[in-house]
C-alpha positions in Angstrom: 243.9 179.1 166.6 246.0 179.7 163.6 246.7 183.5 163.1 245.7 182.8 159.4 242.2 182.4 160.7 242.4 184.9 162.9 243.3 187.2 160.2 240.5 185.8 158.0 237.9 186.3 161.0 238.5 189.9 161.2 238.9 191.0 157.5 236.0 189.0 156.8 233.6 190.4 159.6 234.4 194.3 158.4 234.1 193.4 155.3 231.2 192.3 155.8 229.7 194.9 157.8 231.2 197.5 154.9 229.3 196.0 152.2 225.9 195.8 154.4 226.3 199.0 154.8 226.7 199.9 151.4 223.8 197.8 150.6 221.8 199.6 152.7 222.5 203.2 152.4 222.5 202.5 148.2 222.3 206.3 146.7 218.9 206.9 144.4 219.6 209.9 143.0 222.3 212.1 142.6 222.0 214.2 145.8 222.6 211.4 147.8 225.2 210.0 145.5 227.2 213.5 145.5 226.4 214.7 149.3 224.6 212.0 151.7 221.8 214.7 150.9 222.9 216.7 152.8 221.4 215.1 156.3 224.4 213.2 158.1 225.1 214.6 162.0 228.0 216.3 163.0 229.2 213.5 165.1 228.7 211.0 162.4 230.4 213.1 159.5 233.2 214.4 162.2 233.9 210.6 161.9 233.6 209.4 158.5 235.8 212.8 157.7 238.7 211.4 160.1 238.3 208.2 158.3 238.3 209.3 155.1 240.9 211.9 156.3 243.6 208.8 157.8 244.9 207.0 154.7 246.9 204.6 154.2 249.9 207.1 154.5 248.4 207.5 158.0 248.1 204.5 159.1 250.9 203.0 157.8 253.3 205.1 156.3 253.7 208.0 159.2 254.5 205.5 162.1 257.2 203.8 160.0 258.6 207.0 158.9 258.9 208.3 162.9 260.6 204.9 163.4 263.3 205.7 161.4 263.6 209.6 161.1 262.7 209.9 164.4 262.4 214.0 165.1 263.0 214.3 161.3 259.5 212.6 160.3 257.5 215.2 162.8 256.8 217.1 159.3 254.0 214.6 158.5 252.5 215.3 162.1 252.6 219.0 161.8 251.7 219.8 158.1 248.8 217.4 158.2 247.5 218.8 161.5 248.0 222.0 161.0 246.5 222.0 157.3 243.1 220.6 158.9 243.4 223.2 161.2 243.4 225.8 158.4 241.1 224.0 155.7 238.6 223.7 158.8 238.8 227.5 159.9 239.7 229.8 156.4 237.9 227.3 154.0 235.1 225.0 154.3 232.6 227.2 156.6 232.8 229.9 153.2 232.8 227.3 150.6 229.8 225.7 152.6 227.9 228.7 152.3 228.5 229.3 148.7 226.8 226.0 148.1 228.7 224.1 145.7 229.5 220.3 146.1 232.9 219.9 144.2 235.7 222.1 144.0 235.9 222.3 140.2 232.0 223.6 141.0 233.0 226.7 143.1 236.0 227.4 140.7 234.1 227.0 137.6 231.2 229.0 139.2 233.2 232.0 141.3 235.4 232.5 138.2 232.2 232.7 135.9 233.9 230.6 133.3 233.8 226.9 131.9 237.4 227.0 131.1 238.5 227.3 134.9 236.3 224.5 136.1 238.0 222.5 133.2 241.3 223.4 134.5 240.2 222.7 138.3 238.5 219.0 136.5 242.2 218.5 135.5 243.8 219.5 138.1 241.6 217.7 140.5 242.4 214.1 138.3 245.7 214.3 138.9 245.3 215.0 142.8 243.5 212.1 143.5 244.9 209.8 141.4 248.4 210.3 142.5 246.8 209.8 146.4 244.7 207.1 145.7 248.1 205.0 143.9 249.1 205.3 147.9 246.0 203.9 148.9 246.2 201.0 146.5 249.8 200.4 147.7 248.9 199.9 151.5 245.7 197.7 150.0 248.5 195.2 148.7 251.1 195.1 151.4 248.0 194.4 153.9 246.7 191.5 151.8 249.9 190.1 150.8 251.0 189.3 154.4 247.4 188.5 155.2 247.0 185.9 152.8 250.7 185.2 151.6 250.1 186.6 147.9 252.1 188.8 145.6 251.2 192.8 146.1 249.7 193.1 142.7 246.8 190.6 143.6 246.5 192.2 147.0 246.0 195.7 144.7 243.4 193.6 142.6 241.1 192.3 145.4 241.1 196.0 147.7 240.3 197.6 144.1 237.5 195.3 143.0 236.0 196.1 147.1 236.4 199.8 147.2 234.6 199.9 143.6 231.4 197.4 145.1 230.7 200.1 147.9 231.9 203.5 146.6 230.1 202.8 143.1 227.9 202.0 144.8 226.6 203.6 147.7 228.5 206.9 146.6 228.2 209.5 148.9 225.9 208.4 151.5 227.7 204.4 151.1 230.6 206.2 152.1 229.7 208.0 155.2 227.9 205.4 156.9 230.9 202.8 155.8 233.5 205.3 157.0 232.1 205.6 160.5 232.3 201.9 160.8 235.9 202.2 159.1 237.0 204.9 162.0 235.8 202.6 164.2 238.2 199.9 163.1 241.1 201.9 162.6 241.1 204.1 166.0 240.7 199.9 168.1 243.7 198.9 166.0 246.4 201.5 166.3 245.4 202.2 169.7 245.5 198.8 171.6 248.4 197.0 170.4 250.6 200.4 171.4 248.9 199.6 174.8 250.2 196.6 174.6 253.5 197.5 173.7 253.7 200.6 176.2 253.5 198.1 179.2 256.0 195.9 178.1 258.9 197.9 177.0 257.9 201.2 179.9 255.2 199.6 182.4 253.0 202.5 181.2 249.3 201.8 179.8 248.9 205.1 178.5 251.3 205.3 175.0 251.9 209.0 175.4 253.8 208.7 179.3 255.5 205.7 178.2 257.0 207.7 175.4 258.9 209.9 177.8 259.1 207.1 180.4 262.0 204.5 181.4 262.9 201.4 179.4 262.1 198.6 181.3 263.6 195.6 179.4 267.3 195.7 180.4 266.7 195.3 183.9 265.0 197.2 187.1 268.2 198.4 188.5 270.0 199.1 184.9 266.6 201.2 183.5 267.5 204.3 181.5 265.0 206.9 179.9 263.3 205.3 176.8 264.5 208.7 174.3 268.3 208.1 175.7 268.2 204.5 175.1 267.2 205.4 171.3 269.8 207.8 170.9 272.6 205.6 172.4 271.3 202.9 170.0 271.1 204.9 167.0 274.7 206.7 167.8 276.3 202.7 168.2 274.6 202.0 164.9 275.9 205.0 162.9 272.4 207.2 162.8 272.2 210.4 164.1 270.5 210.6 167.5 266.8 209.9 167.3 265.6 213.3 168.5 267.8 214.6 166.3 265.9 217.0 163.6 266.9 217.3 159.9 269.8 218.8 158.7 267.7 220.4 155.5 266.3 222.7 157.3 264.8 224.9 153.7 263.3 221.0 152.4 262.0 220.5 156.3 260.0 223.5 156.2 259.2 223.4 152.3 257.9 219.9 153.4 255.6 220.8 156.1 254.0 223.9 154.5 253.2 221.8 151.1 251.4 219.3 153.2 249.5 221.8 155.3 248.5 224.2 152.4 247.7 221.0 150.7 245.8 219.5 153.2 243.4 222.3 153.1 243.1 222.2 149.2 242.0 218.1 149.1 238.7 217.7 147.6 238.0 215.1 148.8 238.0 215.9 152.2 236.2 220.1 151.5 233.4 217.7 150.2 232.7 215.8 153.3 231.6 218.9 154.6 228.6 219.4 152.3 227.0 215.9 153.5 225.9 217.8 156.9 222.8 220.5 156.9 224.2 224.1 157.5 227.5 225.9 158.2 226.8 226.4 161.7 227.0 221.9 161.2 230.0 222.4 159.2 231.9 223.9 162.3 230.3 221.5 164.7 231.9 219.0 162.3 235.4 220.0 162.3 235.4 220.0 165.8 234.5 216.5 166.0 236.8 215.3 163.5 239.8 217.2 164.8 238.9 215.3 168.2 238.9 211.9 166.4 242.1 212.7 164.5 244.2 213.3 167.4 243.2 210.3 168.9 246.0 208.3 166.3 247.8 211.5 165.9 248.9 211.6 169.7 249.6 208.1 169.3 252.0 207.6 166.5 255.1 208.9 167.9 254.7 206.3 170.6 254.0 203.6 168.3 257.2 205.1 165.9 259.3 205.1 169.0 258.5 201.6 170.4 258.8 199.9 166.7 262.1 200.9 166.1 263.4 199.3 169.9 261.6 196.0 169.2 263.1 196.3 165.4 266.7 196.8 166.6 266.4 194.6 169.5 264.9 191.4 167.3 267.0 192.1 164.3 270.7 193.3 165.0 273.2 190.8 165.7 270.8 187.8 165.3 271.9 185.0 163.1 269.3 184.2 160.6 268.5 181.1 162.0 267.3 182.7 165.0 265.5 185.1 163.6 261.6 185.7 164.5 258.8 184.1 162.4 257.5 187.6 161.0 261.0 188.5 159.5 260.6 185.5 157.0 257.1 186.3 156.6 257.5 189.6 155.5 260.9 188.5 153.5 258.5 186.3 151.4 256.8 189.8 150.2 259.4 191.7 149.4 259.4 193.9 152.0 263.1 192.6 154.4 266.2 191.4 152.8 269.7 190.3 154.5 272.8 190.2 152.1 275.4 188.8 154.5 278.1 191.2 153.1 281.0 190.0 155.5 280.0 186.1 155.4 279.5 185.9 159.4 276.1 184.5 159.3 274.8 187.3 161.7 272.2 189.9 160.6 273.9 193.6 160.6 271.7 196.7 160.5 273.2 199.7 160.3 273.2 203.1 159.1 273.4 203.4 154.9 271.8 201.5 152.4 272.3 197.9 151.7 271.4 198.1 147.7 272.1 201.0 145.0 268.2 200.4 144.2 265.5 198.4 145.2 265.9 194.7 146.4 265.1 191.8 143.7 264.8 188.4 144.7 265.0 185.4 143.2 262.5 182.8 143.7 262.6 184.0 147.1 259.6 181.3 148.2 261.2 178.3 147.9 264.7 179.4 149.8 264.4 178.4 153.5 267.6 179.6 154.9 270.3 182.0 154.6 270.6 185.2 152.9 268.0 186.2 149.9 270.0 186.4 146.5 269.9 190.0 145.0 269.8 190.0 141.1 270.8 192.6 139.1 271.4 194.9 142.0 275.1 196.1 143.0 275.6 195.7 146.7 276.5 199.0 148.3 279.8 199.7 150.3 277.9 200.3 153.5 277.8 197.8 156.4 274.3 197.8 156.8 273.3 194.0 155.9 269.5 194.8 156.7 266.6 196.1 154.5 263.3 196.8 155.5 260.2 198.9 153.8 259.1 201.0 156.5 255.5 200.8 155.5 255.5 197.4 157.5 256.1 198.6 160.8 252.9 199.6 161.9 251.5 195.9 160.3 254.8 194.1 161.8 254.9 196.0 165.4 252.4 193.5 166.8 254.5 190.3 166.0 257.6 192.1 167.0 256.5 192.8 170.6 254.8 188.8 170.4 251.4 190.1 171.1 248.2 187.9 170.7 247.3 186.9 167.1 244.0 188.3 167.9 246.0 191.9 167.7 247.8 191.4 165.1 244.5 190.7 162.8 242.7 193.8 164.6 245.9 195.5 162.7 245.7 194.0 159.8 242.0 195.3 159.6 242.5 198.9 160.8 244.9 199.4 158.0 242.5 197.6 155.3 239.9 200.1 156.6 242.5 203.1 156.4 243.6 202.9 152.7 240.0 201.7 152.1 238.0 204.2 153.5 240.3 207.4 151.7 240.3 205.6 148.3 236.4 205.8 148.5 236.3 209.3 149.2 238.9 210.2 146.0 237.2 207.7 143.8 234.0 209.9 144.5 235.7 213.4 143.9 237.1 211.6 140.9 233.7 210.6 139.2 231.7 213.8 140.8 234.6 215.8 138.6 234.0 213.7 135.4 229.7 213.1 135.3 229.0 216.4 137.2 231.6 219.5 136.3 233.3 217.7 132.8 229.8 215.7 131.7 226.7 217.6 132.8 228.3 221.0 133.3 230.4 221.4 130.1 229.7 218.5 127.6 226.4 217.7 127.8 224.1 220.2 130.3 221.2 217.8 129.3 222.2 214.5 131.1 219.6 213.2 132.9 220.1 212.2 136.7 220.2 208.7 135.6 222.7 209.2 132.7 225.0 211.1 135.0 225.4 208.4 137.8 226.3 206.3 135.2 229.3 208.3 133.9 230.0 208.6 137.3 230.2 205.1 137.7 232.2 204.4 134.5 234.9 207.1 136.0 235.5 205.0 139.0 236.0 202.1 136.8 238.7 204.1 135.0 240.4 205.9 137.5 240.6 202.2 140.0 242.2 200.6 136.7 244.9 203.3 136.6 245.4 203.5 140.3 245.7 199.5 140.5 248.5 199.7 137.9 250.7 202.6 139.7 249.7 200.9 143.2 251.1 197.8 141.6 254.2 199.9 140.3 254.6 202.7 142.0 256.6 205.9 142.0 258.0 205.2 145.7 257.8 201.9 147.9 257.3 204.3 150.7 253.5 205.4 150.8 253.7 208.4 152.7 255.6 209.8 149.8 253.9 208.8 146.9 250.5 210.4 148.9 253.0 213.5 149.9 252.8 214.1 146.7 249.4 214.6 145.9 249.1 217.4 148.7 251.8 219.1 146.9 249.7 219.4 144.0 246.8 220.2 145.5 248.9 223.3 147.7 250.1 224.3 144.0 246.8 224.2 142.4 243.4 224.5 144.1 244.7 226.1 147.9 245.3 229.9 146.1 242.7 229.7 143.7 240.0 228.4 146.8 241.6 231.3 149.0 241.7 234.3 146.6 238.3 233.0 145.5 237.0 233.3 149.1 239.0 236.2 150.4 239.7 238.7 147.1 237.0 240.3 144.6 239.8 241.4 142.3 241.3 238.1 141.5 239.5 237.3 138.2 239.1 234.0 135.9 242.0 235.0 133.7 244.3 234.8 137.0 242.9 231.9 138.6 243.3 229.6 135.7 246.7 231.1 134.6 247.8 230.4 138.5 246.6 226.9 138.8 248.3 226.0 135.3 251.6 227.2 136.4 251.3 226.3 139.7 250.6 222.5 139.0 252.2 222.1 135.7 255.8 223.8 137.9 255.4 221.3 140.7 254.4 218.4 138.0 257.3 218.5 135.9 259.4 218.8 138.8 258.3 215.6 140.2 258.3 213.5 137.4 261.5 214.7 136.6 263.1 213.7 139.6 260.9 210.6 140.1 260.7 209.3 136.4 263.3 210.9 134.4 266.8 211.1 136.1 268.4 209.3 139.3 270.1 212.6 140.5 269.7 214.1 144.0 270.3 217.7 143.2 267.5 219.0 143.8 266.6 222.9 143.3 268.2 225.0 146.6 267.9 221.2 148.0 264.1 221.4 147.8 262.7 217.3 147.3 260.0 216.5 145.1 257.5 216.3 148.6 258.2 219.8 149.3 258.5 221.3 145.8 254.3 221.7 146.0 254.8 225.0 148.2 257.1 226.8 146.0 253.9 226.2 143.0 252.0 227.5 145.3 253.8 231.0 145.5 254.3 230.6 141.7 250.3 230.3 141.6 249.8 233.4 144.2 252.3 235.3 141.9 250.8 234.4 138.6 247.3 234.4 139.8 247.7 238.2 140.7 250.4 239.4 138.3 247.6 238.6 135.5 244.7 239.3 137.3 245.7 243.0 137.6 246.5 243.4 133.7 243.0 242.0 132.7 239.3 243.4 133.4 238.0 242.8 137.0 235.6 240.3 137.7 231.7 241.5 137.0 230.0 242.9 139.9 227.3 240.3 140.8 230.2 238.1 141.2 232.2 241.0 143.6 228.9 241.0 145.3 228.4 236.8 145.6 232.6 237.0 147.5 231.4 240.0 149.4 228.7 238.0 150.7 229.8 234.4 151.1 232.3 236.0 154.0 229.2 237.8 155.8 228.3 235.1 158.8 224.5 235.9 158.5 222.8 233.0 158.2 225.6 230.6 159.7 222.6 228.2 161.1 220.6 228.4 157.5 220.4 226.2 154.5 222.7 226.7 152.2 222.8 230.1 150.5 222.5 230.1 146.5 
């Protein structure tokens, strides 16, 4: 069987399934459009929450980065982790109690003021529209290898699917949808690095072939898999694989933005309100932090193994020989060859083979030799090789020649990854416009009716906008467009969620003054780097990614600098902190 139809049997089986669901679990009023109301298990929600919690990024982005930073790329494992850890322990059990669905709701309500949920409505737009541009992105590579199309239609169709099931289901759609979704995911990162683990290290389990022998050159010539990579990388003018980064300030500015980050995403605190009581809430996290490590363990295997098949089916191969998927994924974009020194053999090594992105030129219809670049100036580098390393999770299958039934379990499990996350910010995004901007600010009369239908309108909007910067994004690499977003959430909504939880003093004047500075610093610093100049000279050598922690001090600072120049907060809201933190009543309803 063709792996066409392959591919078409298993996109259009989940699909299917996603949209029954949907269909089935349709919201009726705006409890269940906002929380599930409030009646999904721990197990269940610990699942949809890892779902909705593994992007695209994930999925695709954090394998591909391992393969090529090696040691360098563990900052997307350990913020990520570590800020679930700490949204799931410091955050959600309190803001459970307090009994507010959104996070613009607690901020507008614990700071007594209309004007701070505006700012946290704001501030909560550009979060999840920056992460769901990711989202889109992984959408369109997925569907233009699936079905050979250009990215921007692949954008178009995931767009028009995530808006039939989020709008609407909402809420309780996208639980039930998001279990099925884990399920996907969690069969098709998992079993093709099986696969792979047996063939290159004899190992079933991912994890001991990771530190195990490299099997292919031979039983008496087998060295350590690691020493193989660093030999490799070494011949091909990389720094040894285990190698860490030589930034050390930008490693660690990196990490903390995505962990502080992490545990200021609003999409993922409002999972959390879907299940019945705190005491739930904790049972929850548990569950999802099981579910999570089950890919988390898994991608440095899958990093590692990707960048041996890579090297070994790529590097001094002429182009004729070259495998199938190399032409495939040269016909989106995504792998170019410029034969710089007119050998006809494929080169990859360290450095850059363009001064900017690759363009072709009616790349289709070419059937041999090297892909023209126009209007790009070759670099001086002898690396004759580029590749988007969002495609090797997708091409790792076809590298290591593994059934086509694989390969369309893949192609699935990362549909269902940027999928099931763009659900869950499309629903923070119209919760924040029909519930805190609409019924809480506007127009306090809405009827449920009336606000489900702003809500729905919001989704339109923000898809439309996402679909364009998905189409045209800010970076090719989709870990760092979403890295991104986390850093505006660490500058914005972590302090003012933590001082909210944890300090009586810290009043409305400070929280709205903080999360101003804190996102409009980190905001301006982005799009200047991104948008506005090419330069590389970054403040003290801090990147965009990692600028988010440094708002986030800037937001602490401000937030209390201002908060002790200006009249406490009244005392039934110093009483409402004092009790929020009090564990009585951890097995209760929630407390109002």
């Amino acid at each position: 069987m063709e792996q066409t139809l392959w591919n078409f049997i298993f996109i259009g089986l989940t699909f299917a399934v996603y949209i029954g669901i949907a269909l089935w679990s349709r919201a009726a009023s705006t409890k269940e459009y906002y929380t599930a109301g409030g009646s999904v298990s721990p197990f269940a929600n610990g699942m949809a929450t890892a779902a909705d919690w593994m992007s695209a990024a994930t999925f695709i982005s954090m394998a591909g980065g391992i393969a090529a930073a090696g040691y360098g790329a563990s900052k997307f494992l350990m913020g990520w982790t570590g800020g679930f850890v700490l949204l799931t322990t410091l955050m959600v059990p309190y803001l459970r109690k307090f009994g507010k669905a959104t996070v613009p709701d607690f901020v507008g309500d614990r700071f007594y003021s209309n004007s701070a949920r505006l700012v946290a409505v704001v501030c909560a737009i550009f979060i999840c529209m920056t992460y769901i541009m990711g989202q889109m992105r992984g959408v369109g590579i997925v569907f233009s290898r699936l079905f050979d199309i250009e990215i921007w239609m692949g954008v178009l169709i995931g767009g028009g699917i995530v808006f039939f099931y989020a709008g609407l289901g909402g809420m309780k759609g996208i639980t039930y949808t998001q279990v099925a979704q884990y399920c996907v995911m969690v069969f098709a990162y998992t079993i093709p690095v099986v696969f792979i683990s047996m063939i290159i290290t004899g190992n079933v389990i991912p994890q001991f072939g990771l530190v195990g022998n490299y099997l292919k050159e031979g039983s008496e010539h087998t060295v350590p898999l690691i020493e193989k990579i660093n030999r490799i990388s070494l011949d091909l003018g990389f720094k040894e694989y285990t190698a860490g980064s030589d930034n050390k300030l930008d490693l660690f500015c990196i990490t903390a933005a995505l962990m502080v980050g992490t545990a200021g995403l609003p999409h993922v605190i409002v999972r959390f309100f879907t299940v019945k009581s705190v005491k739930a809430v904790r049972k929850s996290a548990y569950w999802t932090l099981g579910f999570i490590a089950v890919i988390y363990l898994t991608a440095p295997a899958l990093g590692m193994f990707a960048r041996a098949n890579f090297i070994e089916e790529i590097n001094q191969k002429t182009y004729q020989a070259a495998p199938d998927w190399f032409k495939n994924w040269e016909n989106q974009g995504m792998i170019a060859w410029v034969d710089k020194n007119q050998d006809e053999i494929m080169q990859y090594r360290a450095g850059n083979v363009f001064l900017g992105k690759p363009k072709y030129v009616d790349s289709k219809r070419i059937k041999h030799g090297p892909r023209p670049v126009a209007n790009e100036i070759v670099s001086t580098s002898q690396n004759e090789v580029y590749y988007d390393k969002d495609i090797i999770v997708l091409a790792n299958p076809e590298m290591a020649n593994l059934p086509k039934w694989v390969i369309a379990l893949v192609m699935a499990g990362c549909v269902a990854a940027a999928l099931s996350t763009a659900a869950g910010l499309l629903l923070v995004l119209s919760t924040s416009v029909s519930h805190d901007l609409m019924k809480k600010i506007i127009k306090p009369d809405l009827t449920d009716k009336q606000e489900m239908r702003f809500a729905r309108m919001a989704s339109f909007g923000a898809l439309v906008i996402a679909a364009y910067f998905g189409i045209n994004p800010p970076s090719s690499f989709v870990a760092k467009t979403v890295a991104f977003a986390f850093g505006l959430a660490a500058s914005s909504f972590f302090p003012a969620l933590i001082m909210g939880i944890f300090s009586k003093r810290i009043n409305k004047e400070g929280a709205m003054a903080g999360m101003v500075c804190g996102i409009g610093f980190t905001l301006s610093y982005i799009i200047y780097f991104q948008f506005l100049t090419e330069s590389k000279e970054y403040w003290l050598n801090i990147s965009p990614e990692g600028i988010g922690f440094v708002g986030m001090l800037i937001n602490f600072v401000i937030s209390y600098l201002v908060s002790s120049i200006t009249p406490p907060p009244p005392a039934h809201v110093q009483t409402m902190v004092e009790d929020i933190r009090i564990p009585k009543g951890t097995g209760d309803a929630i407390h109002h």
